[in-house]
PQR file of N, CA, C, O and H, with PARSE charges and radii, in Angstrom:
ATOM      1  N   UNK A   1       3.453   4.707 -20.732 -0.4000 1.5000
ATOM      2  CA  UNK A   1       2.716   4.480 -19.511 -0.0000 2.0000
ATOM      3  C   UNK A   1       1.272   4.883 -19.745  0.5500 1.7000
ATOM      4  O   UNK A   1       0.970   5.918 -20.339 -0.5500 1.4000
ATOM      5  N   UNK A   2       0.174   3.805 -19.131 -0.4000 1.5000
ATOM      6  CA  UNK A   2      -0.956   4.216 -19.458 -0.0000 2.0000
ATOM      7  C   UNK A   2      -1.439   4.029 -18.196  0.5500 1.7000
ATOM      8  O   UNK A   2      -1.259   3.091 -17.420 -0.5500 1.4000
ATOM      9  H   UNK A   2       0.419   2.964 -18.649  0.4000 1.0000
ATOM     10  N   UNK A   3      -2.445   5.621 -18.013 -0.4000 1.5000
ATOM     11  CA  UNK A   3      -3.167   5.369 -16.430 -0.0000 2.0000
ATOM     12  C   UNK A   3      -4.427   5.209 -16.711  0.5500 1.7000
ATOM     13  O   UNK A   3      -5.007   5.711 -17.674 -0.5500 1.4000
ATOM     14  H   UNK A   3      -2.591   6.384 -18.644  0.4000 1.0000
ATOM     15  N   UNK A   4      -5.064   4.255 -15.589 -0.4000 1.5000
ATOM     16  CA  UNK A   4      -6.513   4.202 -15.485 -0.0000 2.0000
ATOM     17  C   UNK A   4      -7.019   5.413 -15.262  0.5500 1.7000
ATOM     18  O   UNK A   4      -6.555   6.263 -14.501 -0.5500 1.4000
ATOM     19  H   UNK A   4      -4.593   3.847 -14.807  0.4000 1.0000
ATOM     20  N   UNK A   5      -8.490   5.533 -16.288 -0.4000 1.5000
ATOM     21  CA  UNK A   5      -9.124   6.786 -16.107 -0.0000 2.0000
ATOM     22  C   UNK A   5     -10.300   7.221 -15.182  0.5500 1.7000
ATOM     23  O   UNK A   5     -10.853   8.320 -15.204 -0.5500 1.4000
ATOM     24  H   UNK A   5      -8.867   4.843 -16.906  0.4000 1.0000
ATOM     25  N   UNK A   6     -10.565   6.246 -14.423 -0.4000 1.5000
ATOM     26  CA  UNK A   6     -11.817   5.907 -13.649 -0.0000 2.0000
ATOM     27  C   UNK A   6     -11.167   5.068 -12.419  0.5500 1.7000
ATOM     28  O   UNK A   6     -11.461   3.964 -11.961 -0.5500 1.4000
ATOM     29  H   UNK A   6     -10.115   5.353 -14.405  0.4000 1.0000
ATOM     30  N   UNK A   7     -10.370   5.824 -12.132 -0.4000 1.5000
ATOM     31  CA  UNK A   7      -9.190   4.831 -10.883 -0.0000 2.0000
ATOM     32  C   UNK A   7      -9.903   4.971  -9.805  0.5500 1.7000
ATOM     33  O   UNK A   7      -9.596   4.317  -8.807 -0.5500 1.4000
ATOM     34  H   UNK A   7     -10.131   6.721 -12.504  0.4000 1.0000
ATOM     35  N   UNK A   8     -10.955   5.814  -9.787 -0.4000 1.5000
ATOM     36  CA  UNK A   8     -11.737   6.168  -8.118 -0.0000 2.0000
ATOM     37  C   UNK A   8     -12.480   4.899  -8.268  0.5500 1.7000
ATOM     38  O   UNK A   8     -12.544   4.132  -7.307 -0.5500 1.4000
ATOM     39  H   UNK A   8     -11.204   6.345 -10.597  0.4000 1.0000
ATOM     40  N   UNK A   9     -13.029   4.622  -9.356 -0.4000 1.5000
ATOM     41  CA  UNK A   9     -14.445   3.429  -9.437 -0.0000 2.0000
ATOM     42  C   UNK A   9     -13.715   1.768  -9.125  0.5500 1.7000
ATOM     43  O   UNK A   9     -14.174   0.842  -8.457 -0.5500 1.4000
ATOM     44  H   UNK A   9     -12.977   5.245 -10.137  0.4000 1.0000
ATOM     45  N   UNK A  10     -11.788   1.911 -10.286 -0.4000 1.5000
ATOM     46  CA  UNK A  10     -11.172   0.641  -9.169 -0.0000 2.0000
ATOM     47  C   UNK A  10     -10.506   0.435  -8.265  0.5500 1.7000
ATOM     48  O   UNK A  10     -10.212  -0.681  -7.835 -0.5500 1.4000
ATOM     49  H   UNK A  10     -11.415   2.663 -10.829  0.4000 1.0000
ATOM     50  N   UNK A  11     -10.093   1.698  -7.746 -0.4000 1.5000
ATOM     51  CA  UNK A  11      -9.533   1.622  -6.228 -0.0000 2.0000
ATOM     52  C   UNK A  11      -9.923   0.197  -5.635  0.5500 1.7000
ATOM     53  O   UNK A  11      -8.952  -0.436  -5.219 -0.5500 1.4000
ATOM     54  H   UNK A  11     -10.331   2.604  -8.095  0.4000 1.0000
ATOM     55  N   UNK A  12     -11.200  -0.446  -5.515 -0.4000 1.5000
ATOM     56  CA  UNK A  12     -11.505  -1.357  -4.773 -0.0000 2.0000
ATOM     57  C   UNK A  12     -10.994  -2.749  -5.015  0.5500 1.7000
ATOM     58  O   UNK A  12     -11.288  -3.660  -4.242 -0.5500 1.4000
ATOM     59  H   UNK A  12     -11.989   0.069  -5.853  0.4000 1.0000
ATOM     60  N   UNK A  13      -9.967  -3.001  -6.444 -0.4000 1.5000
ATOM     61  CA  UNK A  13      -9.647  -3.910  -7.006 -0.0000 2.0000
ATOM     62  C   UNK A  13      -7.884  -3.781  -6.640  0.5500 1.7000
ATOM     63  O   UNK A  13      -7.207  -4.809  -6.658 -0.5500 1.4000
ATOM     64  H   UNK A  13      -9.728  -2.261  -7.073  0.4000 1.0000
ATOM     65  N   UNK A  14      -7.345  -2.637  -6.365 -0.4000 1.5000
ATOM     66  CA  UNK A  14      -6.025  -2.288  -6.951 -0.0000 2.0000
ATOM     67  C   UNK A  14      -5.377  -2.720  -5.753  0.5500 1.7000
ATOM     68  O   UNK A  14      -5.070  -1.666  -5.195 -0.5500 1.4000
ATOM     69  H   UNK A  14      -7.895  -1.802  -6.350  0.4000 1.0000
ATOM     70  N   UNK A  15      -5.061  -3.508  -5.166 -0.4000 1.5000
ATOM     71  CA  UNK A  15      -4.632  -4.115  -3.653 -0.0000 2.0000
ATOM     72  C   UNK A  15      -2.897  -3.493  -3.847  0.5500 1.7000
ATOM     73  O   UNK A  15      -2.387  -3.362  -2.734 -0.5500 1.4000
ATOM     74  H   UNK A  15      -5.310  -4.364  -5.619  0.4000 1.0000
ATOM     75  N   UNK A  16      -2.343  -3.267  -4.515 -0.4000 1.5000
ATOM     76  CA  UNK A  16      -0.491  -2.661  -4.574 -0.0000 2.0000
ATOM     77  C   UNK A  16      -0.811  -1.436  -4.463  0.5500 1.7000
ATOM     78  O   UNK A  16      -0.077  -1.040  -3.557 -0.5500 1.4000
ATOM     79  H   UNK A  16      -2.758  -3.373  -5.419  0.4000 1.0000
ATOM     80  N   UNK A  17      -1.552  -0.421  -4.866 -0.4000 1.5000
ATOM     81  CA  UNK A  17      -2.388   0.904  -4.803 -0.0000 2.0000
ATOM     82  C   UNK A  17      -2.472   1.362  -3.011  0.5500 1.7000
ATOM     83  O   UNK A  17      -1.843   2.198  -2.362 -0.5500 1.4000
ATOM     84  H   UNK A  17      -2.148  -0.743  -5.602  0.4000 1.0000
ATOM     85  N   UNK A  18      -3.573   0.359  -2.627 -0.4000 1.5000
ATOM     86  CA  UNK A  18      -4.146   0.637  -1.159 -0.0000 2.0000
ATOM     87  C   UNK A  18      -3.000  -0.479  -0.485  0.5500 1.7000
ATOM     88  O   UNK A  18      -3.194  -0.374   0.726 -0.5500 1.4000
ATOM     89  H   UNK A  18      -4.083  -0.320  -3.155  0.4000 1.0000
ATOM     90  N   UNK A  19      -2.380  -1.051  -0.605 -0.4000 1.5000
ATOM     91  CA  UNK A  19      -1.152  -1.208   0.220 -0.0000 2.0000
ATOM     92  C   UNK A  19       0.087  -0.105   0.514  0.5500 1.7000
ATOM     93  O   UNK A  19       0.629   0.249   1.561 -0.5500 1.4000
ATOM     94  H   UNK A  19      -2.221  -1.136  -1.589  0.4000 1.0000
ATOM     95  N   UNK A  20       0.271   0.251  -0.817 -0.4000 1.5000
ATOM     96  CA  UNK A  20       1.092   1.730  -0.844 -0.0000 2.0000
ATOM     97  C   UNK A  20       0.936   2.649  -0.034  0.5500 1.7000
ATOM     98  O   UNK A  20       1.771   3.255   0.637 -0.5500 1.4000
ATOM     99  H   UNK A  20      -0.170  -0.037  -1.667  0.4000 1.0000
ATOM    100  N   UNK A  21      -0.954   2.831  -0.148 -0.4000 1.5000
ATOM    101  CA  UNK A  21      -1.193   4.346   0.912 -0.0000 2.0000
ATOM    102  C   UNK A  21      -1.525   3.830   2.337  0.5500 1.7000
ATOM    103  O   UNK A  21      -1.856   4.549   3.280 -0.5500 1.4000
ATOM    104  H   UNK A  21      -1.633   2.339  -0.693  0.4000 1.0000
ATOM    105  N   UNK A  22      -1.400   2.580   2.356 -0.4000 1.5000
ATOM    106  CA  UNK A  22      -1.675   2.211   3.679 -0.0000 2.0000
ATOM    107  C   UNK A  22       0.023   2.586   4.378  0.5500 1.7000
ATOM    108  O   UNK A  22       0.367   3.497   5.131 -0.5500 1.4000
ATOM    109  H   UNK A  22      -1.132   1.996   1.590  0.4000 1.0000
ATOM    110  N   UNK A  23       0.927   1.324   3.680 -0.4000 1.5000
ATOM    111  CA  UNK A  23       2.172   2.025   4.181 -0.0000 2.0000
ATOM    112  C   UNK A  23       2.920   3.281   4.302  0.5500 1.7000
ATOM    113  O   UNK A  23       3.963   3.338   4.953 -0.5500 1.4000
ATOM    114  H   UNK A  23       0.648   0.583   3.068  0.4000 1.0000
ATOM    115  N   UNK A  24       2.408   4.303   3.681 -0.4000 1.5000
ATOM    116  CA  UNK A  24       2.576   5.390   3.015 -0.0000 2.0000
ATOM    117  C   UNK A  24       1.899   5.998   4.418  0.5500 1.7000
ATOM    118  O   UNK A  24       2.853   6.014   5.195 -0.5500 1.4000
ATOM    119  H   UNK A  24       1.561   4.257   3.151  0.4000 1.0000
ATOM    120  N   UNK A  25       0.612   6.557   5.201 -0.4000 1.5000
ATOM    121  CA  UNK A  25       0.139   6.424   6.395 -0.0000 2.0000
ATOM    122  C   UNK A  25       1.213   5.750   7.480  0.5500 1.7000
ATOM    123  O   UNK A  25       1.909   6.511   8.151 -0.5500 1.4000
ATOM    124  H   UNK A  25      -0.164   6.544   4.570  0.4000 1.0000
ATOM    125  N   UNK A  26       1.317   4.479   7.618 -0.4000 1.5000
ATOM    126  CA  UNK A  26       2.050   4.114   8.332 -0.0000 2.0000
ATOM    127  C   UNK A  26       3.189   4.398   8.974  0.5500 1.7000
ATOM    128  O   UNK A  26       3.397   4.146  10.161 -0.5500 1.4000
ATOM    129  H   UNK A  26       0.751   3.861   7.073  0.4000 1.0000
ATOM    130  N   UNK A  27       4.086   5.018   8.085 -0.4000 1.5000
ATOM    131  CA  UNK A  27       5.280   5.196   8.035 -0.0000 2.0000
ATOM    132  C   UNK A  27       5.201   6.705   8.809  0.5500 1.7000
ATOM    133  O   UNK A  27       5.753   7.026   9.862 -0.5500 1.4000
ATOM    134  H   UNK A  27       3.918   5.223   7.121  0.4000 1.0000
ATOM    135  N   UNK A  28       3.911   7.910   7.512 -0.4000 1.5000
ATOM    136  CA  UNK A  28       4.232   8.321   8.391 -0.0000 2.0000
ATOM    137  C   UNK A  28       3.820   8.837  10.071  0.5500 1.7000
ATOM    138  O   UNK A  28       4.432   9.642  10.772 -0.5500 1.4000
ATOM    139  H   UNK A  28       3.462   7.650   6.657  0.4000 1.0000
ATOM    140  N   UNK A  29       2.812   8.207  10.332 -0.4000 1.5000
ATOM    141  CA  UNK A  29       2.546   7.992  11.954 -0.0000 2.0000
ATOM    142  C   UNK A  29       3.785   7.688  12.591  0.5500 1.7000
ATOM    143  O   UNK A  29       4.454   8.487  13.245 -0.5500 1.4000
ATOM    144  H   UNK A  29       2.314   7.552   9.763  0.4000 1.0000
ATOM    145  N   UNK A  30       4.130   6.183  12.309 -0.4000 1.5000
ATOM    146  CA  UNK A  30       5.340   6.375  13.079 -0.0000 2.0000
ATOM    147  C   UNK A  30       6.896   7.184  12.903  0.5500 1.7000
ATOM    148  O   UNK A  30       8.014   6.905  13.336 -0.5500 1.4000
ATOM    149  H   UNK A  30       3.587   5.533  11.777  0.4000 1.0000
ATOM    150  N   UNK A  31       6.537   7.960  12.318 -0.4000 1.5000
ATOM    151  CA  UNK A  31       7.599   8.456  12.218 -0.0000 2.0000
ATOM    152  C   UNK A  31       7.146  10.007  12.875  0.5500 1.7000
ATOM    153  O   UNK A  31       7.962  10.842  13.267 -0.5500 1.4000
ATOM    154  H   UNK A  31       5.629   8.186  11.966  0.4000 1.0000
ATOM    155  N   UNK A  32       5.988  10.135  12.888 -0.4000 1.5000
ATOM    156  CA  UNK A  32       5.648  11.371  13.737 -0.0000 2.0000
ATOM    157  C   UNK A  32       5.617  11.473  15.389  0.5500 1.7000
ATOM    158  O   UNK A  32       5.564  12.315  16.286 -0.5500 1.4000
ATOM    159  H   UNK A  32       5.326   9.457  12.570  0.4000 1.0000
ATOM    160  N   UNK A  33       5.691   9.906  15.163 -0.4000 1.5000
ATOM    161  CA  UNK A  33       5.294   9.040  17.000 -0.0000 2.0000
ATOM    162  C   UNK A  33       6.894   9.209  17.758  0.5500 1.7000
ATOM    163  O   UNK A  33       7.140   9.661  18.876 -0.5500 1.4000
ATOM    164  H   UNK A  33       5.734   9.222  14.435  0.4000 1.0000
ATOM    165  N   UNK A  34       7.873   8.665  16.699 -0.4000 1.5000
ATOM    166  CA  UNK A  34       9.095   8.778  16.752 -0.0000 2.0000
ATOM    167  C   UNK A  34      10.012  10.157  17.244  0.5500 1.7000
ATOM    168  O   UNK A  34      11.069  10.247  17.870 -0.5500 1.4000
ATOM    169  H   UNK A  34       7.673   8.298  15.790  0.4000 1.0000
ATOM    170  N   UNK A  35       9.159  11.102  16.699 -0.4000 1.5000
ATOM    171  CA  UNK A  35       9.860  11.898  16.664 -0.0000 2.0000
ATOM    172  C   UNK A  35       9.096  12.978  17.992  0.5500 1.7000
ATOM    173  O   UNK A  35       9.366  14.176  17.908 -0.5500 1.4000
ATOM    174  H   UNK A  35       8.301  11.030  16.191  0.4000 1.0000
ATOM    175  N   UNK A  36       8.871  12.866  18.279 -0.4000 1.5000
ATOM    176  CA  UNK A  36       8.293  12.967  20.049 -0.0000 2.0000
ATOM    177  C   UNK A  36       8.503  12.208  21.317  0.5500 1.7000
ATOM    178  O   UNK A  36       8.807  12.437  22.487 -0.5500 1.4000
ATOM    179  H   UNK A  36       8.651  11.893  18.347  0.4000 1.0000
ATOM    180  N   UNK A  37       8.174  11.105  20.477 -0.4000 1.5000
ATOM    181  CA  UNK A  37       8.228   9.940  21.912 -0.0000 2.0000
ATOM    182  C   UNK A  37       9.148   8.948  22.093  0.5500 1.7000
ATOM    183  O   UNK A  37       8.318   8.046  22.211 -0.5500 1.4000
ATOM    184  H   UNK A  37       7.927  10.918  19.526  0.4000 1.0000
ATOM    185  N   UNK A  38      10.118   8.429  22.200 -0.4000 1.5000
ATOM    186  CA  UNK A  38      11.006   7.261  22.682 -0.0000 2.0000
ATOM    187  C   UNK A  38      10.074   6.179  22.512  0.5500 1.7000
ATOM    188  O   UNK A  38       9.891   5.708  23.635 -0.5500 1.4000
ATOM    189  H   UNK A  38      10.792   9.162  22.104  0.4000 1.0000
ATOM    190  N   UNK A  39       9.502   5.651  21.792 -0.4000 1.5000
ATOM    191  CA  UNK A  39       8.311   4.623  22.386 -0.0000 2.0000
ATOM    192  C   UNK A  39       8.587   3.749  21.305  0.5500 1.7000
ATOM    193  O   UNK A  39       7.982   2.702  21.533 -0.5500 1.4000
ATOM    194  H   UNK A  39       9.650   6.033  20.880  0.4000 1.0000
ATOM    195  N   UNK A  40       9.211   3.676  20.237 -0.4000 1.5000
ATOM    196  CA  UNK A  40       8.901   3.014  18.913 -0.0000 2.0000
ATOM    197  C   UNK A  40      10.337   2.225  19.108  0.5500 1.7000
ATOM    198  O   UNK A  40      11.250   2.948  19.505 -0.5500 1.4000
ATOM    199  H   UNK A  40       9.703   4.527  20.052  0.4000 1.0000
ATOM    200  N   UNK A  41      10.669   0.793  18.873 -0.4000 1.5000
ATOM    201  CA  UNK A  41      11.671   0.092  18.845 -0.0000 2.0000
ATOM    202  C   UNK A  41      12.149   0.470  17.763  0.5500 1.7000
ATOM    203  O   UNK A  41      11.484   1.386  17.278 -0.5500 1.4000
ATOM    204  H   UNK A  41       9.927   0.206  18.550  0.4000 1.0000
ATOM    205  N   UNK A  42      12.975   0.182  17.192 -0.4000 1.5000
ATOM    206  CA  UNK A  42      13.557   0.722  15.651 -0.0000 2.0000
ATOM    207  C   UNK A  42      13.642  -0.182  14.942  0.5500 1.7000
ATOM    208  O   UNK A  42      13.388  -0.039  13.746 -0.5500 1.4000
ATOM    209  H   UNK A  42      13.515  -0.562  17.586  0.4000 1.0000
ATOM    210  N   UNK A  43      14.134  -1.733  15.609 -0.4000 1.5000
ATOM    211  CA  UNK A  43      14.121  -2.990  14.992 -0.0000 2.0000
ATOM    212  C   UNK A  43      12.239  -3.338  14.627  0.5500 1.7000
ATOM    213  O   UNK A  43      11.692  -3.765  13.610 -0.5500 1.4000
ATOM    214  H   UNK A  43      14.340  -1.849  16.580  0.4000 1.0000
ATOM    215  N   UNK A  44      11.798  -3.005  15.700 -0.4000 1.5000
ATOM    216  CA  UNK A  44       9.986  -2.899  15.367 -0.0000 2.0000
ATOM    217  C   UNK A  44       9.402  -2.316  14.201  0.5500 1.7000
ATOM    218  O   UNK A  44       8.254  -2.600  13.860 -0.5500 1.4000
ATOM    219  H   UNK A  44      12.242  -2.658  16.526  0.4000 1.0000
ATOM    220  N   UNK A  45      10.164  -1.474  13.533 -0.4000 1.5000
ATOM    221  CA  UNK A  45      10.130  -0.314  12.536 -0.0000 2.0000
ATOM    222  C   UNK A  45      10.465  -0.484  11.435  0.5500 1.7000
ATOM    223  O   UNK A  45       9.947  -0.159  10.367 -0.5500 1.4000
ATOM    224  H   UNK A  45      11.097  -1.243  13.810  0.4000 1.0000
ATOM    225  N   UNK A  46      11.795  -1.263  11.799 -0.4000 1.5000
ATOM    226  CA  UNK A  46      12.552  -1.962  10.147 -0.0000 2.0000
ATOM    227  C   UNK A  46      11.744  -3.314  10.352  0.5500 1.7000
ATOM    228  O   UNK A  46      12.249  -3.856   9.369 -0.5500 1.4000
ATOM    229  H   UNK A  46      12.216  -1.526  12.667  0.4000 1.0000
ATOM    230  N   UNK A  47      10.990  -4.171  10.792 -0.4000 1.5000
ATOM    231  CA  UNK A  47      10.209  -5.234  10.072 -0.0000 2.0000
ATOM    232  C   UNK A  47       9.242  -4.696   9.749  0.5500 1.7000
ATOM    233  O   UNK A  47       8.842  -4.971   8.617 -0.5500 1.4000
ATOM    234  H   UNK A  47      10.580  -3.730  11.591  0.4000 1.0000
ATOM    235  N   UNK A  48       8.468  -3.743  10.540 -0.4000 1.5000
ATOM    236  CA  UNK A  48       7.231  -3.537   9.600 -0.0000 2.0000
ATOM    237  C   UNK A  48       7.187  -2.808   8.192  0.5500 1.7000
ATOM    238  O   UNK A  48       6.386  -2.965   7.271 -0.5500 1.4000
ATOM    239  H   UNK A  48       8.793  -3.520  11.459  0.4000 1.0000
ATOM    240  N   UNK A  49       8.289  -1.958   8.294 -0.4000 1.5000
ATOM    241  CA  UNK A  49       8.457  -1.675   6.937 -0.0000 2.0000
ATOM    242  C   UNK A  49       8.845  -3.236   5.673  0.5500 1.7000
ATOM    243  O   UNK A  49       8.453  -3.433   4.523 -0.5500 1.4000
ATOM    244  H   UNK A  49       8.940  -1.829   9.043  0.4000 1.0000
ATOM    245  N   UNK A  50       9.643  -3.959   6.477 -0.4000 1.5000
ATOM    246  CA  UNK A  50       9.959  -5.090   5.591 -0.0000 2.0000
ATOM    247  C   UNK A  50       9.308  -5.931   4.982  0.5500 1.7000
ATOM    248  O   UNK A  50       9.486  -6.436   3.873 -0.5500 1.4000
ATOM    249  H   UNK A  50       9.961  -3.799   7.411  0.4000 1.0000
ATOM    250  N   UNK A  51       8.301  -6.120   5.973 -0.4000 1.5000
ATOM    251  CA  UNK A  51       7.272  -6.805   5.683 -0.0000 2.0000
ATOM    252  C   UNK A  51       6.287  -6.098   4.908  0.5500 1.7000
ATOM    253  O   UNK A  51       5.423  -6.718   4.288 -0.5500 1.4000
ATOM    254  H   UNK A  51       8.156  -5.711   6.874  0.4000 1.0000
ATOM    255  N   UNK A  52       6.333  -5.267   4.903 -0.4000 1.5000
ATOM    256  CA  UNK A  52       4.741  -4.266   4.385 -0.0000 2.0000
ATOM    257  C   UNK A  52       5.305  -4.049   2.748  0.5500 1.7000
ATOM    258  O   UNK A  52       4.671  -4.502   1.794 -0.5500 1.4000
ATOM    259  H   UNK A  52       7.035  -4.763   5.407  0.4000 1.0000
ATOM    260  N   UNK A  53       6.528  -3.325   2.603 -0.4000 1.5000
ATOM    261  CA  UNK A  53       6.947  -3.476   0.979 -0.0000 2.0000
ATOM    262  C   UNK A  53       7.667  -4.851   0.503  0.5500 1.7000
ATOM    263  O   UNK A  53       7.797  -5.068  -0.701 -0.5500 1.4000
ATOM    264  H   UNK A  53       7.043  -2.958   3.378  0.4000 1.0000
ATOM    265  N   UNK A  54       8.219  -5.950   1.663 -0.4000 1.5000
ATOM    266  CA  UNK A  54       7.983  -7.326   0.906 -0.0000 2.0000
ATOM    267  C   UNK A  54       6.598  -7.358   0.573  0.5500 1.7000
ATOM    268  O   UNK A  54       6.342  -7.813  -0.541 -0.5500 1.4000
ATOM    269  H   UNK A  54       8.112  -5.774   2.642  0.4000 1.0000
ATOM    270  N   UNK A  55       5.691  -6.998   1.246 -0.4000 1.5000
ATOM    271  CA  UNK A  55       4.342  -7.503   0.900 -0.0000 2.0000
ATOM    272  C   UNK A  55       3.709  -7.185  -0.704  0.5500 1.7000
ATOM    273  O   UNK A  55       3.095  -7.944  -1.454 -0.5500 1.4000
ATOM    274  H   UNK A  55       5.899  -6.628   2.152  0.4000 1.0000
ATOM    275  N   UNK A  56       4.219  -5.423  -0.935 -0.4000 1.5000
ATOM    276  CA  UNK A  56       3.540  -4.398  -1.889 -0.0000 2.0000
ATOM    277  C   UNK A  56       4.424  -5.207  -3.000  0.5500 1.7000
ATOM    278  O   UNK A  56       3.702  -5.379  -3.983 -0.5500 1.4000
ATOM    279  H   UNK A  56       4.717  -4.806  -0.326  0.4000 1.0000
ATOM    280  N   UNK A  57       5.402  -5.630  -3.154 -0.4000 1.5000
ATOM    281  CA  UNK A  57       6.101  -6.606  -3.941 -0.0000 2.0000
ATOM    282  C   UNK A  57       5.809  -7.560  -4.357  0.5500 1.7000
ATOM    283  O   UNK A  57       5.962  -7.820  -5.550 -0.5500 1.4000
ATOM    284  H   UNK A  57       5.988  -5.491  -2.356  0.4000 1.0000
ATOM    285  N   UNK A  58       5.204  -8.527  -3.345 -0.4000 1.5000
ATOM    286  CA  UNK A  58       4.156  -9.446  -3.974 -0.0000 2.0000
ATOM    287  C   UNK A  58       3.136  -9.013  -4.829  0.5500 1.7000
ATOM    288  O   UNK A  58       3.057  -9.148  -6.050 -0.5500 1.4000
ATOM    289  H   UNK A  58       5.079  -8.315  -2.376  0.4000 1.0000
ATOM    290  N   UNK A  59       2.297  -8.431  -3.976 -0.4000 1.5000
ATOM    291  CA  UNK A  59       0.808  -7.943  -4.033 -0.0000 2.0000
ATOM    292  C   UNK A  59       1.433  -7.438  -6.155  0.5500 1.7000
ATOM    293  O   UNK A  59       1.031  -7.746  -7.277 -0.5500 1.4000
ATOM    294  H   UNK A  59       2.361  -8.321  -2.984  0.4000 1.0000
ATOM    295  N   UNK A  60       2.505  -6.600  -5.603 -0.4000 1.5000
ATOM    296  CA  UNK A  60       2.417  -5.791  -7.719 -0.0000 2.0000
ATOM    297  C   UNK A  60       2.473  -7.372  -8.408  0.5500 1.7000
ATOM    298  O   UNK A  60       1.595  -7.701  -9.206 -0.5500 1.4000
ATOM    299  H   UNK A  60       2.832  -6.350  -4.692  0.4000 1.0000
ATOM    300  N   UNK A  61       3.441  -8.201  -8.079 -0.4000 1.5000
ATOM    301  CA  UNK A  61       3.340  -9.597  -9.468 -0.0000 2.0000
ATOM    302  C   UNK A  61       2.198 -10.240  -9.493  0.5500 1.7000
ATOM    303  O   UNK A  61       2.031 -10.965 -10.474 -0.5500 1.4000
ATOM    304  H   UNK A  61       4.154  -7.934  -7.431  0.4000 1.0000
ATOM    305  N   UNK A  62       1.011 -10.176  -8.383 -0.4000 1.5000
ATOM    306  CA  UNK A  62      -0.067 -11.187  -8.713 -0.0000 2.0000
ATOM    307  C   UNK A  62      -0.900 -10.389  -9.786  0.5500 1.7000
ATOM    308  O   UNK A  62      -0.920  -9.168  -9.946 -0.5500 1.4000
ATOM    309  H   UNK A  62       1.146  -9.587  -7.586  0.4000 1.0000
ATOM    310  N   UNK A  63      -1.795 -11.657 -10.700 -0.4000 1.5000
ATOM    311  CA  UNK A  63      -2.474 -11.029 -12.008 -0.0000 2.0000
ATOM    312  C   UNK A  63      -3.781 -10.369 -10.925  0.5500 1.7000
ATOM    313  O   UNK A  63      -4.131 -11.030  -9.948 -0.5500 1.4000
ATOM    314  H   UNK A  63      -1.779 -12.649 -10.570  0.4000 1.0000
ATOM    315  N   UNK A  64      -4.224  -9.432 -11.141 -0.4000 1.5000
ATOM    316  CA  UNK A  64      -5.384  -8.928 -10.682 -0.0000 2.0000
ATOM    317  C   UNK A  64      -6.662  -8.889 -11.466  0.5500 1.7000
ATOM    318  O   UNK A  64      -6.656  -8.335 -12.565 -0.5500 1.4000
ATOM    319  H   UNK A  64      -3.940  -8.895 -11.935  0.4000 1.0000
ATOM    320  N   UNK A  65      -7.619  -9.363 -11.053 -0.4000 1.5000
ATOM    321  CA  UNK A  65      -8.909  -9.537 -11.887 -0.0000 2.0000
ATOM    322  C   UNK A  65      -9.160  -8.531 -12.753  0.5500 1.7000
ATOM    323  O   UNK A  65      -9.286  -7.352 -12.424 -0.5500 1.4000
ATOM    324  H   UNK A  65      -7.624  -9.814 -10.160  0.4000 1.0000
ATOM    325  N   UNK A  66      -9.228  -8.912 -13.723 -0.4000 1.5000
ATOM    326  CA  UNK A  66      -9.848  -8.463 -15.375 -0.0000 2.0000
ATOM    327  C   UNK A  66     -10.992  -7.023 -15.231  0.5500 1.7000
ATOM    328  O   UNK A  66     -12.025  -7.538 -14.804 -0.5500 1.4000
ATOM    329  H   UNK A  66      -9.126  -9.870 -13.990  0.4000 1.0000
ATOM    330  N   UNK A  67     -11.125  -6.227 -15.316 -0.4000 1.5000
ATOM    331  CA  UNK A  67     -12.045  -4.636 -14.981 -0.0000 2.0000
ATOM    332  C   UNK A  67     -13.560  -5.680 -16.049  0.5500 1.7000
ATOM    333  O   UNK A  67     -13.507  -6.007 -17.234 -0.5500 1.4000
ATOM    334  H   UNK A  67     -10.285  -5.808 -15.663  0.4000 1.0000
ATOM    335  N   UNK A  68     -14.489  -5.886 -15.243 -0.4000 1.5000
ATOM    336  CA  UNK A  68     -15.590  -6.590 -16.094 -0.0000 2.0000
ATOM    337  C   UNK A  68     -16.364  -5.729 -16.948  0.5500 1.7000
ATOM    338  O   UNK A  68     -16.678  -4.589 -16.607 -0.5500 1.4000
ATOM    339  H   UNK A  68     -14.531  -5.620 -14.280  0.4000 1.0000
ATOM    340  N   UNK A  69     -16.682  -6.254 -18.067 -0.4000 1.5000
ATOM    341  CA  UNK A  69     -17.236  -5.638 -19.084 -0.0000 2.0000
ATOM    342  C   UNK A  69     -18.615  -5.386 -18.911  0.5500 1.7000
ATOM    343  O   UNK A  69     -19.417  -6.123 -18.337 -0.5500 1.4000
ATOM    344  H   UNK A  69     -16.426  -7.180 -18.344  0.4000 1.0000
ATOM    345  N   UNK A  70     -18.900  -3.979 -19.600 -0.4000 1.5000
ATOM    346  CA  UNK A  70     -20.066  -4.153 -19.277 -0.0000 2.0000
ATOM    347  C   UNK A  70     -20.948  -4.065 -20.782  0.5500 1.7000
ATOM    348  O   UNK A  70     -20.702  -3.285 -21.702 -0.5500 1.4000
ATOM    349  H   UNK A  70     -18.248  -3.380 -20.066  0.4000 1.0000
ATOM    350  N   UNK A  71     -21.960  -5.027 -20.740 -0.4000 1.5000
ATOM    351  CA  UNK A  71     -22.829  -5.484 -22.026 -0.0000 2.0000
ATOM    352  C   UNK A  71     -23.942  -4.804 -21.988  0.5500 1.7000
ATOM    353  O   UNK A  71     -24.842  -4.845 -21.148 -0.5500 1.4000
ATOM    354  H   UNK A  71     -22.160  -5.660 -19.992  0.4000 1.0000
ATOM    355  N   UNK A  72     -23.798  -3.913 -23.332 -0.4000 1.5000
ATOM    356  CA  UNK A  72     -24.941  -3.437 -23.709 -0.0000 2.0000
ATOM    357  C   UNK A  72     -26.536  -3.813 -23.805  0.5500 1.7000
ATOM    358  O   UNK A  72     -27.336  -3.000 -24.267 -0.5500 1.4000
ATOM    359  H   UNK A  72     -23.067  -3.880 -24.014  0.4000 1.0000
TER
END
């Protein structure tokens, strides 16, 4: 396994990355919302999760643009 070493500079490229911590957030709001309030459908809860890691599933197989070189 090899990690990027300058991952702060492509954060802005890494769309499976910032989908992760988006759902990653998500989840847990509502699950903090949940656990106070009656307010959250549950079927409302299992699509958005479904949809959000069907999504992070996609998002990992597409090729993602090339880190551009930079010329001396």
């Amino acid at each position: 396994m090899k990690l990027i070493d300058d991952w702060k500079t492509e954060l802005h490229r890494l769309w499976s990355v910032r989908i992760a911590l988006f759902m990653f957030v998500l989840n847990g709001a509502l699950l903090g919302l949940a656990g106070f309030v009656d307010v959250l459908n549950p079927y409302l809860f299992l699509a958005l999760n479904v949809f959000g890691y069907g999504l992070l599933g996609v998002v990992r197989l597409v090729k993602q643009k090339p880190k551009a070189e930079v010329q001396p």
